[in-house]
VOGUDREN-409249 format. One record per residue (C-alpha): x, y, z; residue in one letter. Coordinates in steps of 0.1 Angstrom, whole numbers, padded with zeros to 4 digits, always signed. Layout:
BEGIN
XYZA...
This chain:
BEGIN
+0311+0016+0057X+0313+0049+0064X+0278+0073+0077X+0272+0086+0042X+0273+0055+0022X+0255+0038+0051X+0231+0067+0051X+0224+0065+0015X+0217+0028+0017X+0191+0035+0047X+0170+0056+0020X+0174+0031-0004X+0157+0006+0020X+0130+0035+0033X+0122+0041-0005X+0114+0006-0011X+0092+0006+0016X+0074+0036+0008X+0066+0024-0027X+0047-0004-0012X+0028+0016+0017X+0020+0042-0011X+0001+0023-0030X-0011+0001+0002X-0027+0033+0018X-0039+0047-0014X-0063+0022-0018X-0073+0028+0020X-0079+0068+0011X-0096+0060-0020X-0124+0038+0003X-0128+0061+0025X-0130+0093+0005X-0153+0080-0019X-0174+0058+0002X-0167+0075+0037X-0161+0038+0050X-0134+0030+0073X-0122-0006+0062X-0106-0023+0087X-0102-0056+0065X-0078-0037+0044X-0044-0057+0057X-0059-0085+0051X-0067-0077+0010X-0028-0071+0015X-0025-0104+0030X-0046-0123+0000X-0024-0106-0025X+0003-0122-0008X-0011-0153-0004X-0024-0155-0039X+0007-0147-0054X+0026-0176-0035X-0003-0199-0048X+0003-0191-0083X+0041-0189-0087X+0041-0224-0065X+0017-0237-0092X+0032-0221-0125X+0065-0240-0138X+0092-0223-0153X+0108-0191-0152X+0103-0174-0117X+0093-0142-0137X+0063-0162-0156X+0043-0167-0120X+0056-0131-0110X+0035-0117-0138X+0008-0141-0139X+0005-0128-0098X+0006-0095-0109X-0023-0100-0130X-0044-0129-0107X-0037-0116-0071X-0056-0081-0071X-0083-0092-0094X-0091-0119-0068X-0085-0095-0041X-0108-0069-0059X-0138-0092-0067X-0142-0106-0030X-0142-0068-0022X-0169-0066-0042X-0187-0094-0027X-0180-0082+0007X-0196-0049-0009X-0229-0061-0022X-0233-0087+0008X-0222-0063+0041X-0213-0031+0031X-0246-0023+0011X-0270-0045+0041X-0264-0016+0063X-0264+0007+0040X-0229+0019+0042X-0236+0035+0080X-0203+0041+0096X-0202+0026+0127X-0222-0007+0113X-0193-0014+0081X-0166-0011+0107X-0182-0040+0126X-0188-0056+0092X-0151-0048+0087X-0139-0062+0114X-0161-0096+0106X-0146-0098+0067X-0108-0097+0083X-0113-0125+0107X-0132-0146+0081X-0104-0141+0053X-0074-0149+0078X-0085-0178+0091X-0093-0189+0057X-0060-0181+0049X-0049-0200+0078X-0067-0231+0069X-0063-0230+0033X-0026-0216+0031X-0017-0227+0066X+0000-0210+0092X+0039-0213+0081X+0052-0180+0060X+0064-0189+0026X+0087-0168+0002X+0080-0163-0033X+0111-0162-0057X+0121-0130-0072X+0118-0127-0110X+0149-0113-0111X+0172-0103-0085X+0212-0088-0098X+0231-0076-0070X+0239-0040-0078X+0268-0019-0069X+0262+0020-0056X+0288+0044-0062X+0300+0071-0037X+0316+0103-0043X+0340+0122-0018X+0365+0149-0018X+0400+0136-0017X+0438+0147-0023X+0429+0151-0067X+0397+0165-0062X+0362+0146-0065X+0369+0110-0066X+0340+0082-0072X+0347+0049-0056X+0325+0019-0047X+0325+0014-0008X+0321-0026+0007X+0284-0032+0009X+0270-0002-0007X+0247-0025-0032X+0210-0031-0036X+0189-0056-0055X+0179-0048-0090X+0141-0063-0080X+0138-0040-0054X+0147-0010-0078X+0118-0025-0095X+0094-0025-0066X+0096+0017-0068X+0098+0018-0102X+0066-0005-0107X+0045+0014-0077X+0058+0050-0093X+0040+0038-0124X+0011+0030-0107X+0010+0057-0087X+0010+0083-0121X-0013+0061-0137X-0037+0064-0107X-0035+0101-0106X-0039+0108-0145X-0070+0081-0145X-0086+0101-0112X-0080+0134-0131X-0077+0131-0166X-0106+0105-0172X-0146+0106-0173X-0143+0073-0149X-0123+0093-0124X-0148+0124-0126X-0178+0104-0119X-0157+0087-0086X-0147+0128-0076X-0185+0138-0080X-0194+0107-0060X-0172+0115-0035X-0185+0158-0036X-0219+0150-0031X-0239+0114-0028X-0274+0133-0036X-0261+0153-0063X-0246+0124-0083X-0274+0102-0079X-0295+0128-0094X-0273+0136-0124X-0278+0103-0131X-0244+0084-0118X-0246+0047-0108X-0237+0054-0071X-0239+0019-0063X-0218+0005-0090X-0194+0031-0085X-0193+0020-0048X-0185-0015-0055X-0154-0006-0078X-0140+0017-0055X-0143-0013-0030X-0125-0038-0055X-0102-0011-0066X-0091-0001-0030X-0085-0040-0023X-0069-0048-0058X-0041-0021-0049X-0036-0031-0017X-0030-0067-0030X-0009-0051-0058X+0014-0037-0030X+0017-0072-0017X+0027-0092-0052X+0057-0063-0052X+0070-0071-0017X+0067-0108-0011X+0093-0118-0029X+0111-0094-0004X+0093-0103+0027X+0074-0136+0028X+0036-0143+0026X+0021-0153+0058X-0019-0153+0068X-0011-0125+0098X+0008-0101+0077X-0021-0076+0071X-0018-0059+0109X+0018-0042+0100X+0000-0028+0063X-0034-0020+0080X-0017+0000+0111X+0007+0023+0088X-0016+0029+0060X-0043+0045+0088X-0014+0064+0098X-0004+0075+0063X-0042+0084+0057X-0043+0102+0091X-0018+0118+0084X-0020+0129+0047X-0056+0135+0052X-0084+0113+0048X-0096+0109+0011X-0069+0130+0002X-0045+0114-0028X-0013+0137-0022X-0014+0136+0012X-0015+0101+0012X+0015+0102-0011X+0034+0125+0003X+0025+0110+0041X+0039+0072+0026X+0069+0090+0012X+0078+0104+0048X+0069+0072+0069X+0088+0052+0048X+0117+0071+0042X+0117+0075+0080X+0112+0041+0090X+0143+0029+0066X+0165+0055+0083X+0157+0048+0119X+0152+0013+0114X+0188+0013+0101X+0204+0036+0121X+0185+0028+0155X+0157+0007+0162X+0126-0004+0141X+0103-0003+0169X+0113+0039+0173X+0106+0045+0142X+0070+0031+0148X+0067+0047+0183X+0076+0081+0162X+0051+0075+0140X+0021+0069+0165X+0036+0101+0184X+0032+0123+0148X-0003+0109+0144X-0012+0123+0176X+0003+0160+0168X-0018+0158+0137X-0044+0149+0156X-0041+0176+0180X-0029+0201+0159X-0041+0200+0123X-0070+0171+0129X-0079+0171+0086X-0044+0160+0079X-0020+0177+0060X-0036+0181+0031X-0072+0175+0040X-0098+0202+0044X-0117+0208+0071X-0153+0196+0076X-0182+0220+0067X
Protein backbone atom coordinates (compact mmCIF):
# COMPACT_ATOMS: atom_id res chain seq x y z
CA UNK A 1 0.00 0.00 0.00
CA UNK A 2 1.19 3.08 -1.05
CA UNK A 3 2.06 6.38 1.77
CA UNK A 4 -1.31 8.01 1.15
CA UNK A 5 -3.65 5.20 1.50
CA UNK A 6 -1.47 4.01 4.35
CA UNK A 7 -1.54 7.50 5.73
CA UNK A 8 -5.26 7.80 5.58
CA UNK A 9 -5.66 4.48 7.41
CA UNK A 10 -3.18 5.81 10.31
CA UNK A 11 -5.97 8.63 10.95
CA UNK A 12 -8.54 6.37 10.75
CA UNK A 13 -6.94 4.40 13.60
CA UNK A 14 -5.82 7.94 15.50
CA UNK A 15 -9.57 9.03 15.21
CA UNK A 16 -10.83 5.99 16.83
CA UNK A 17 -8.63 6.49 19.53
CA UNK A 18 -9.37 9.97 20.08
CA UNK A 19 -13.06 9.36 20.41
CA UNK A 20 -12.45 7.22 23.33
CA UNK A 21 -9.70 9.53 25.20
CA UNK A 22 -12.17 12.41 24.43
CA UNK A 23 -14.69 11.42 26.37
CA UNK A 24 -12.14 9.48 28.90
CA UNK A 25 -10.53 12.98 29.72
CA UNK A 26 -13.69 14.88 29.67
CA UNK A 27 -14.91 13.35 32.56
CA UNK A 28 -11.34 13.91 34.17
CA UNK A 29 -11.74 17.93 33.33
CA UNK A 30 -15.23 17.95 34.41
CA UNK A 31 -13.86 16.67 38.21
CA UNK A 32 -11.47 18.79 38.45
CA UNK A 33 -13.01 22.02 37.16
CA UNK A 34 -15.98 21.74 39.11
CA UNK A 35 -14.71 20.18 42.21
CA UNK A 36 -10.91 21.36 41.86
CA UNK A 37 -10.06 17.58 42.74
CA UNK A 38 -7.46 15.75 41.07
CA UNK A 39 -8.73 12.05 40.71
CA UNK A 40 -6.17 9.76 40.40
CA UNK A 41 -8.75 6.66 40.46
CA UNK A 42 -9.99 7.82 37.19
CA UNK A 43 -8.30 4.79 35.00
CA UNK A 44 -9.63 2.64 37.10
CA UNK A 45 -13.57 3.88 36.60
CA UNK A 46 -12.22 3.22 32.92
CA UNK A 47 -11.23 -0.09 33.97
CA UNK A 48 -14.77 -1.00 35.81
CA UNK A 49 -16.58 -0.02 32.67
CA UNK A 50 -14.51 -2.46 31.06
CA UNK A 51 -14.91 -4.98 33.35
CA UNK A 52 -18.57 -4.55 33.77
CA UNK A 53 -19.29 -4.67 30.36
CA UNK A 54 -17.45 -8.12 29.90
CA UNK A 55 -19.64 -9.24 33.01
CA UNK A 56 -22.82 -8.46 31.38
CA UNK A 57 -22.35 -9.49 27.64
CA UNK A 58 -20.68 -13.00 29.25
CA UNK A 59 -24.01 -13.21 31.27
CA UNK A 60 -26.65 -12.03 28.59
CA UNK A 61 -27.52 -14.74 25.84
CA UNK A 62 -28.15 -13.99 22.42
CA UNK A 63 -27.30 -11.43 20.04
CA UNK A 64 -23.82 -9.95 20.83
CA UNK A 65 -25.43 -6.44 20.25
CA UNK A 66 -28.20 -7.26 23.20
CA UNK A 67 -25.26 -7.33 26.09
CA UNK A 68 -23.51 -4.42 23.99
CA UNK A 69 -26.41 -2.22 24.84
CA UNK A 70 -27.37 -3.60 28.05
CA UNK A 71 -23.30 -2.55 28.96
CA UNK A 72 -23.91 0.62 27.52
CA UNK A 73 -26.57 1.29 29.92
CA UNK A 74 -25.24 -0.94 33.27
CA UNK A 75 -21.38 -0.25 33.06
CA UNK A 76 -21.33 3.75 33.72
CA UNK A 77 -24.22 3.72 36.02
CA UNK A 78 -22.22 1.21 38.24
CA UNK A 79 -19.16 3.13 37.62
CA UNK A 80 -21.01 6.43 38.51
CA UNK A 81 -22.70 5.34 41.80
CA UNK A 82 -19.40 3.88 43.48
CA UNK A 83 -18.10 7.46 42.44
CA UNK A 84 -20.57 8.60 44.47
CA UNK A 85 -19.94 6.45 47.30
CA UNK A 86 -16.26 7.14 47.08
CA UNK A 87 -17.76 10.91 47.21
CA UNK A 88 -19.79 10.93 50.26
CA UNK A 89 -17.32 8.40 52.14
CA UNK A 90 -13.61 10.08 51.19
CA UNK A 91 -13.90 12.84 49.22
CA UNK A 92 -16.41 14.87 51.50
CA UNK A 93 -14.37 13.40 55.07
CA UNK A 94 -11.62 15.71 54.15
CA UNK A 95 -13.60 18.06 52.90
CA UNK A 96 -12.48 18.00 49.38
CA UNK A 97 -8.77 19.49 50.42
CA UNK A 98 -6.38 18.89 47.60
CA UNK A 99 -3.63 17.22 48.71
CA UNK A 100 -5.87 14.85 51.18
CA UNK A 101 -8.40 13.53 47.97
CA UNK A 102 -5.31 12.77 46.00
CA UNK A 103 -4.21 10.37 48.89
CA UNK A 104 -7.85 9.26 49.07
CA UNK A 105 -7.51 8.90 45.27
CA UNK A 106 -4.79 7.02 45.20
CA UNK A 107 -6.48 4.54 48.12
CA UNK A 108 -10.03 4.11 45.83
CA UNK A 109 -7.62 2.94 42.76
CA UNK A 110 -5.82 0.30 44.62
CA UNK A 111 -9.00 -0.93 46.32
CA UNK A 112 -11.05 -1.18 42.96
CA UNK A 113 -8.15 -3.07 41.05
CA UNK A 114 -7.49 -5.54 43.18
CA UNK A 115 -11.12 -6.08 43.45
CA UNK A 116 -11.11 -6.34 39.99
CA UNK A 117 -8.33 -8.76 40.25
CA UNK A 118 -10.00 -10.94 42.68
CA UNK A 119 -13.41 -10.78 41.40
CA UNK A 120 -12.70 -10.64 37.51
CA UNK A 121 -9.23 -12.23 37.85
CA UNK A 122 -6.13 -11.35 36.35
CA UNK A 123 -6.47 -12.82 32.62
CA UNK A 124 -7.71 -9.98 29.90
CA UNK A 125 -10.94 -10.98 28.28
CA UNK A 126 -12.52 -9.59 24.92
CA UNK A 127 -15.94 -8.71 24.59
CA UNK A 128 -17.69 -9.44 21.13
CA UNK A 129 -18.46 -6.67 18.88
CA UNK A 130 -22.09 -6.03 18.13
CA UNK A 131 -21.39 -5.77 14.84
CA UNK A 132 -18.27 -5.71 13.00
CA UNK A 133 -18.51 -5.48 8.64
CA UNK A 134 -15.23 -5.15 7.19
CA UNK A 135 -15.41 -2.03 5.09
CA UNK A 136 -13.56 -0.97 2.04
CA UNK A 137 -11.96 2.81 1.66
CA UNK A 138 -11.62 4.23 -1.49
CA UNK A 139 -8.55 6.24 -2.91
CA UNK A 140 -8.44 8.72 -5.43
CA UNK A 141 -5.29 9.58 -7.63
CA UNK A 142 -4.33 11.37 -10.79
CA UNK A 143 -3.71 8.96 -13.55
CA UNK A 144 -3.39 8.76 -17.61
CA UNK A 145 -7.74 9.72 -17.90
CA UNK A 146 -7.71 12.08 -15.24
CA UNK A 147 -8.95 11.44 -11.57
CA UNK A 148 -9.45 7.80 -11.14
CA UNK A 149 -11.05 6.20 -7.80
CA UNK A 150 -9.79 2.76 -7.07
CA UNK A 151 -9.76 0.55 -3.79
CA UNK A 152 -6.08 -0.18 -2.77
CA UNK A 153 -5.25 -3.88 -0.79
CA UNK A 154 -5.92 -3.25 2.79
CA UNK A 155 -7.28 0.16 2.82
CA UNK A 156 -10.48 -1.12 4.99
CA UNK A 157 -11.74 -0.44 8.49
CA UNK A 158 -14.36 -2.00 10.74
CA UNK A 159 -17.82 -0.70 10.61
CA UNK A 160 -17.91 -0.92 14.79
CA UNK A 161 -15.12 1.14 14.99
CA UNK A 162 -16.85 3.87 12.69
CA UNK A 163 -19.23 3.49 15.42
CA UNK A 164 -16.93 4.10 18.32
CA UNK A 165 -16.54 7.95 16.80
CA UNK A 166 -19.79 8.29 15.83
CA UNK A 167 -21.26 7.20 19.36
CA UNK A 168 -18.49 9.46 21.44
CA UNK A 169 -19.23 12.51 18.76
CA UNK A 170 -22.83 12.20 20.05
CA UNK A 171 -21.87 12.28 23.35
CA UNK A 172 -19.62 14.69 23.10
CA UNK A 173 -22.49 17.37 21.55
CA UNK A 174 -24.81 16.16 23.92
CA UNK A 175 -22.42 16.98 26.73
CA UNK A 176 -21.77 20.46 25.49
CA UNK A 177 -25.52 21.49 24.66
CA UNK A 178 -26.47 19.90 28.44
CA UNK A 179 -23.39 22.17 30.04
CA UNK A 180 -24.63 25.22 28.06
CA UNK A 181 -27.96 25.01 27.02
CA UNK A 182 -29.52 23.57 30.39
CA UNK A 183 -30.43 24.97 34.01
CA UNK A 184 -28.50 21.63 35.28
CA UNK A 185 -25.35 22.63 33.46
CA UNK A 186 -25.68 26.38 34.75
CA UNK A 187 -25.91 25.50 38.25
CA UNK A 188 -22.45 22.98 37.68
CA UNK A 189 -20.74 26.40 35.72
CA UNK A 190 -21.72 28.67 38.83
CA UNK A 191 -20.45 25.86 41.06
CA UNK A 192 -17.41 25.77 39.36
CA UNK A 193 -17.22 30.22 39.26
CA UNK A 194 -17.56 30.55 42.74
CA UNK A 195 -18.18 27.74 45.74
CA UNK A 196 -19.40 30.74 48.21
CA UNK A 197 -21.51 32.44 45.75
CA UNK A 198 -23.47 29.34 44.81
CA UNK A 199 -23.99 28.18 48.14
CA UNK A 200 -25.52 31.41 48.98
CA UNK A 201 -27.84 31.61 46.00
CA UNK A 202 -29.11 28.68 47.31
CA UNK A 203 -27.40 25.77 45.03
CA UNK A 204 -27.03 22.23 46.57
CA UNK A 205 -23.12 22.31 46.43
CA UNK A 206 -22.86 19.06 47.80
CA UNK A 207 -25.24 17.22 45.70
CA UNK A 208 -23.89 18.83 42.76
CA UNK A 209 -20.44 17.53 43.96
CA UNK A 210 -21.44 14.02 44.04
CA UNK A 211 -22.90 14.03 40.37
CA UNK A 212 -20.14 15.62 38.94
CA UNK A 213 -18.19 12.76 40.73
CA UNK A 214 -20.61 9.92 39.19
CA UNK A 215 -20.76 11.80 35.98
CA UNK A 216 -16.89 12.16 35.50
CA UNK A 217 -16.65 8.18 36.37
CA UNK A 218 -19.88 7.18 34.21
CA UNK A 219 -18.00 8.76 31.04
CA UNK A 220 -14.98 7.37 31.66
CA UNK A 221 -16.55 3.91 31.92
CA UNK A 222 -18.66 4.92 28.83
CA UNK A 223 -15.29 5.33 26.90
CA UNK A 224 -14.43 1.80 28.07
CA UNK A 225 -17.91 -0.14 26.88
CA UNK A 226 -16.91 1.63 23.22
CA UNK A 227 -13.32 0.22 23.07
CA UNK A 228 -13.29 -3.25 24.65
CA UNK A 229 -14.65 -4.89 22.15
CA UNK A 230 -11.58 -3.35 20.33
CA UNK A 231 -9.02 -3.92 22.99
CA UNK A 232 -9.77 -6.38 25.74
CA UNK A 233 -10.88 -5.79 29.42
CA UNK A 234 -8.23 -6.47 31.91
CA UNK A 235 -8.07 -5.17 35.78
CA UNK A 236 -4.63 -3.05 34.92
CA UNK A 237 -5.88 -1.22 32.01
CA UNK A 238 -6.71 2.11 33.77
CA UNK A 239 -2.78 3.32 33.84
CA UNK A 240 -2.70 3.89 29.78
CA UNK A 241 -6.39 6.04 30.18
CA UNK A 242 -5.35 7.81 33.50
CA UNK A 243 -1.79 8.91 32.06
CA UNK A 244 -3.16 10.44 28.54
CA UNK A 245 -6.25 11.95 29.83
CA UNK A 246 -3.89 14.10 32.53
CA UNK A 247 -2.05 14.90 29.57
CA UNK A 248 -5.09 15.87 27.37
CA UNK A 249 -6.34 17.98 30.56
CA UNK A 250 -2.77 19.51 30.86
CA UNK A 251 -2.73 20.23 27.87
CA UNK A 252 -6.21 21.56 26.94
CA UNK A 253 -6.34 23.28 30.13
CA UNK A 254 -7.64 22.17 33.26
CA UNK A 255 -11.50 22.45 33.69
CA UNK A 256 -11.55 23.53 30.32
CA UNK A 257 -14.15 21.51 27.88
CA UNK A 258 -12.68 22.60 24.38
CA UNK A 259 -9.41 22.22 25.29
CA UNK A 260 -9.84 18.96 26.43
CA UNK A 261 -11.52 18.24 23.15
CA UNK A 262 -9.45 19.67 20.95
CA UNK A 263 -6.18 18.37 23.20
CA UNK A 264 -7.80 14.41 22.71
CA UNK A 265 -8.29 15.25 19.03
CA UNK A 266 -4.43 16.00 18.61
CA UNK A 267 -3.03 13.16 20.97
CA UNK A 268 -4.98 10.73 19.27
CA UNK A 269 -4.72 11.63 15.93
CA UNK A 270 -0.92 11.85 16.71
CA UNK A 271 -0.52 8.62 18.38
CA UNK A 272 -2.44 6.68 15.37
CA UNK A 273 0.08 8.34 12.87
CA UNK A 274 3.30 7.65 14.69
CA UNK A 275 2.23 4.56 16.10
CA UNK A 276 1.67 3.47 12.48
CA UNK A 277 4.23 4.97 10.82
CA UNK A 278 7.03 4.64 13.61
CA UNK A 279 6.81 3.59 17.00
CA UNK A 280 4.00 3.70 19.69
CA UNK A 281 6.30 4.29 22.40
CA UNK A 282 7.51 7.95 20.36
CA UNK A 283 4.41 8.94 20.06
CA UNK A 284 4.07 8.68 23.93
CA UNK A 285 7.58 10.12 24.56
CA UNK A 286 6.23 13.16 22.21
CA UNK A 287 3.46 13.54 24.20
CA UNK A 288 5.26 13.76 27.73
CA UNK A 289 7.81 16.18 25.89
CA UNK A 290 4.53 18.65 24.63
CA UNK A 291 3.30 18.45 28.26
CA UNK A 292 6.39 19.92 29.36
CA UNK A 293 6.43 22.95 26.75
CA UNK A 294 2.98 23.67 28.02
CA UNK A 295 4.13 23.52 31.08
CA UNK A 296 6.84 25.80 30.61
CA UNK A 297 5.50 27.91 28.24
CA UNK A 298 1.67 28.45 28.51
CA UNK A 299 1.31 26.58 32.25
CA UNK A 300 -3.05 27.16 32.05
CA UNK A 301 -3.13 25.03 28.95
CA UNK A 302 -4.30 26.04 25.70
CA UNK A 303 -7.33 27.06 26.40
CA UNK A 304 -7.31 27.69 30.16
CA UNK A 305 -7.14 30.98 31.85
CA UNK A 306 -4.80 32.06 34.02
CA UNK A 307 -5.18 32.05 37.87
CA UNK A 308 -6.34 35.25 39.56
Amino acid sequence: MEFGPHLLLAVLEGAVGAAVLALTALGLSLVFGVMRVVNVAHGEFFMVGAVVAWFVADTIAGHPAVGFVAALIVAPLVAGLIAVLVDKLVLKQVAYDPEATIVGTIGVLYILQQTALMTYGPEPRPVEAPFSHRIALPWFEWGENGLAMFYPWGLSITSYKLFVIFAAATVLVAFWLVMSRTRYGLIMRATQLDRETALAFGIPVQRVYSIVFGLGAGLAALAAVLIVPIQQAYYLMGAEPLLLSFIVVIIGGLGSVRGTVVAALMIGMSDGVISVFLSPTLSKIIATLLVALVLVFRPQGLFGTKAA
